[in-house]
SERO-4910 file (N, C-alpha, C, O; in steps of 0.05 Angstrom, whole numbers):
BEGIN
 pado doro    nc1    nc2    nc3   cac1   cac2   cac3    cc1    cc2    cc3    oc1    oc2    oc3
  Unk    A   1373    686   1068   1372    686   1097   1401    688   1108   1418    676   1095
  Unk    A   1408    702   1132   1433    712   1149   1443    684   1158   1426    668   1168
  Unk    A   1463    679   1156   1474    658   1172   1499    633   1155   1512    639   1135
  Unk    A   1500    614   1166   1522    590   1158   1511    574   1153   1488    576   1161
  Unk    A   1517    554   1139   1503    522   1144   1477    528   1119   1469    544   1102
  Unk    A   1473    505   1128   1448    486   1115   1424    499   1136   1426    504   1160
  Unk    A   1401    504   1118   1378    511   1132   1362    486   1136   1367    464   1126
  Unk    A   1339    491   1153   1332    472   1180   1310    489   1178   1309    514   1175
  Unk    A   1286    466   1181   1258    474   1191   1264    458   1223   1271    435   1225
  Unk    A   1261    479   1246   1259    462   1265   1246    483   1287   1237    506   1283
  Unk    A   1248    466   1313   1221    475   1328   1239    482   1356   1254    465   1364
  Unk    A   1235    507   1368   1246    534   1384   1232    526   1410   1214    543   1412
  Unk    A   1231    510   1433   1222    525   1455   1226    530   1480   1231    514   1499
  Unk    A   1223    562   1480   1231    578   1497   1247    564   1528   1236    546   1541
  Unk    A   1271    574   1533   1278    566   1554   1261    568   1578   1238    578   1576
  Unk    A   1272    558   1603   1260    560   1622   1256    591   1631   1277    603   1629
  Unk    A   1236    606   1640   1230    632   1643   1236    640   1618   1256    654   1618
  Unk    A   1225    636   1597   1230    659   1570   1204    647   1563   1191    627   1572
  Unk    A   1198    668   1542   1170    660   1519   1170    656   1495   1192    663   1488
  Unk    A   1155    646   1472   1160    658   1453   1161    688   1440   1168    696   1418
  Unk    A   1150    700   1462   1146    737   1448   1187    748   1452   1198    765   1438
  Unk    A   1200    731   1476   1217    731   1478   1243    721   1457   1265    732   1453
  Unk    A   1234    706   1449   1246    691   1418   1240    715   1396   1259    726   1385
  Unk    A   1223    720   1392   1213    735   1369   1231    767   1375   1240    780   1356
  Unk    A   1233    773   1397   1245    804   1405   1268    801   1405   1278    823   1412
  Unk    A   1289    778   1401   1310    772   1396   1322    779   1374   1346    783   1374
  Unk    A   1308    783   1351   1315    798   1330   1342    768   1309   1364    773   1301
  Unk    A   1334    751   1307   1347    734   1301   1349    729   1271   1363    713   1259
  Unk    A   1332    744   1263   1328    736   1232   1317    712   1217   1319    708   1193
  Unk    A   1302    693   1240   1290    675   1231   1266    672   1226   1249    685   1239
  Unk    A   1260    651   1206   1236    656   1189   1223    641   1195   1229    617   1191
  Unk    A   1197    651   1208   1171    640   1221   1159    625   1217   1140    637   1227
  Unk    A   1150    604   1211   1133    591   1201   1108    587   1214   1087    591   1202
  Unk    A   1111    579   1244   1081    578   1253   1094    588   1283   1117    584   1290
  Unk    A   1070    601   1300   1081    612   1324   1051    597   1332   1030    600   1319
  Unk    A   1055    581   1356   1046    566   1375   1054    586   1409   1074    600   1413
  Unk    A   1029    581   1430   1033    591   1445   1063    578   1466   1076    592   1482
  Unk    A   1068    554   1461   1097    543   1471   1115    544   1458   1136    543   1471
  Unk    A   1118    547   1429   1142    542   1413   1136    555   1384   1116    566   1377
  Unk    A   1160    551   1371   1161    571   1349   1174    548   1318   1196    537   1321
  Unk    A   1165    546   1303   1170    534   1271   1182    548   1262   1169    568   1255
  Unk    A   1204    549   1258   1216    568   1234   1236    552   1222   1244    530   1230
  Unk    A   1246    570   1193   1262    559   1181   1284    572   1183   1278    595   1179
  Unk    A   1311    570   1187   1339    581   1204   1360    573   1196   1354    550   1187
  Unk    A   1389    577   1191   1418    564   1176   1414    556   1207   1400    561   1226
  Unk    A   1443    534   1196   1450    518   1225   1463    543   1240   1466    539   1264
  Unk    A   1470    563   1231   1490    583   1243   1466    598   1265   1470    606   1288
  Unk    A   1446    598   1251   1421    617   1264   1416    602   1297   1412    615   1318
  Unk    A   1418    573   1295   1405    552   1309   1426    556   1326   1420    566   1348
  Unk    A   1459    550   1321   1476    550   1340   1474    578   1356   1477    580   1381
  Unk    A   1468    598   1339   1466    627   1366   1444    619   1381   1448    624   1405
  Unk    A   1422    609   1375   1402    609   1399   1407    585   1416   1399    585   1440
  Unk    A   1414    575   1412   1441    548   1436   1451    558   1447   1446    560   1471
  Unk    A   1480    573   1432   1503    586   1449   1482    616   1469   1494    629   1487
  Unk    A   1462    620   1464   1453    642   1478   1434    635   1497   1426    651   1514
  Unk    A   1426    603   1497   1407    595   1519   1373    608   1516   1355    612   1532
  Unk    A   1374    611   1487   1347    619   1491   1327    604   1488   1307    608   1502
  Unk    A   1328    589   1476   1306    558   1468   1323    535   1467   1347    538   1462
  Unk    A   1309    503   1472   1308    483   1458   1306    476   1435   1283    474   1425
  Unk    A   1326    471   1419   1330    471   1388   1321    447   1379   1337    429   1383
  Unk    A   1300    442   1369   1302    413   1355   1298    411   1326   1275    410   1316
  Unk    A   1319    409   1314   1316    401   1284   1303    380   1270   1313    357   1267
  Unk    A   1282    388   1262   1265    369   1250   1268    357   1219   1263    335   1212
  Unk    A   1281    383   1198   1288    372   1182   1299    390   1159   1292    414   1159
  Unk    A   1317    379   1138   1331    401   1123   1307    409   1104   1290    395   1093
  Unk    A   1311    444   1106   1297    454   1080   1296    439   1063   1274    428   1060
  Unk    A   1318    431   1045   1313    410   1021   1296    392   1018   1285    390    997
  Unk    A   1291    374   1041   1291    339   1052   1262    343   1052   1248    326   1042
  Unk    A   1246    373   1066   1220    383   1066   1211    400   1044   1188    406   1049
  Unk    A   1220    412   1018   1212    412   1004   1212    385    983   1193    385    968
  Unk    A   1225    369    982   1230    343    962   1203    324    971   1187    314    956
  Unk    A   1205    324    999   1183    316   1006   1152    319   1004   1134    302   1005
  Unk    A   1149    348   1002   1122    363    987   1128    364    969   1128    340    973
  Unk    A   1135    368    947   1138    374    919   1135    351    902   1152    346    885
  Unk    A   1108    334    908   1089    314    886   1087    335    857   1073    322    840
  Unk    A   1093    354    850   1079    354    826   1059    377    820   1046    385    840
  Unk    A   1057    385    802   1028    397    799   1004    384    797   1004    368    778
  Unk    A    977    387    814    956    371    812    956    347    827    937    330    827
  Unk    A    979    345    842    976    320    859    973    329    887    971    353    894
  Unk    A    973    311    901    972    321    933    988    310    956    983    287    965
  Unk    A   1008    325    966   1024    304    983   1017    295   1007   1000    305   1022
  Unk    A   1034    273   1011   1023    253   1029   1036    267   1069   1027    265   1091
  Unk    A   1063    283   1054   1074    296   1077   1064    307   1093   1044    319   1086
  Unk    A   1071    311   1124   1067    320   1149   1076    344   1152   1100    342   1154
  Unk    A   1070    366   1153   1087    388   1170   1097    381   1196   1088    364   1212
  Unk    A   1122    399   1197   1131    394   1224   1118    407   1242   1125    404   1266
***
């Protein structure tokens, strides 16, 4: 993935007068996870996160490091985790 930093599952939404179809046409290189009609999941470097700040296009909220959310799902084979998606 394009960018700086440590990657981040965190949650995108759209500024005031923008959408998410607006996010997505931004061409940002970030990786989708779930598209909601208010907001957007994806997974993003902190570098990805700071352009859509410095550009005013969404509410950035970092929910949690790639790592911290895979360590957290990753019980095992045959087990089942107890974890939340963001």
């Amino acid at each position: 993935m394009a960018g700086r930093g440590e990657t981040w599952i965190a949650r995108l939404t759209p500024a005031s007068g923008r959408s998410v179809d607006d996010l997505l046409a931004a061409r940002l290189g970030l990786d989708v996870w779930e598209r909601h009609p208010d907001h957007l999941v994806v997974a993003a470097t902190e570098g990805q996160l700071g352009e859509v700040e410095r550009r005013h296009l969404a509410e950035v909220e970092r929910l949690v490091t790639r790592s911290q959310y895979e360590a957290r799902t990753d019980d095992g084979p045959g087990t089942t985790s107890s974890a939340t998606s963001p």
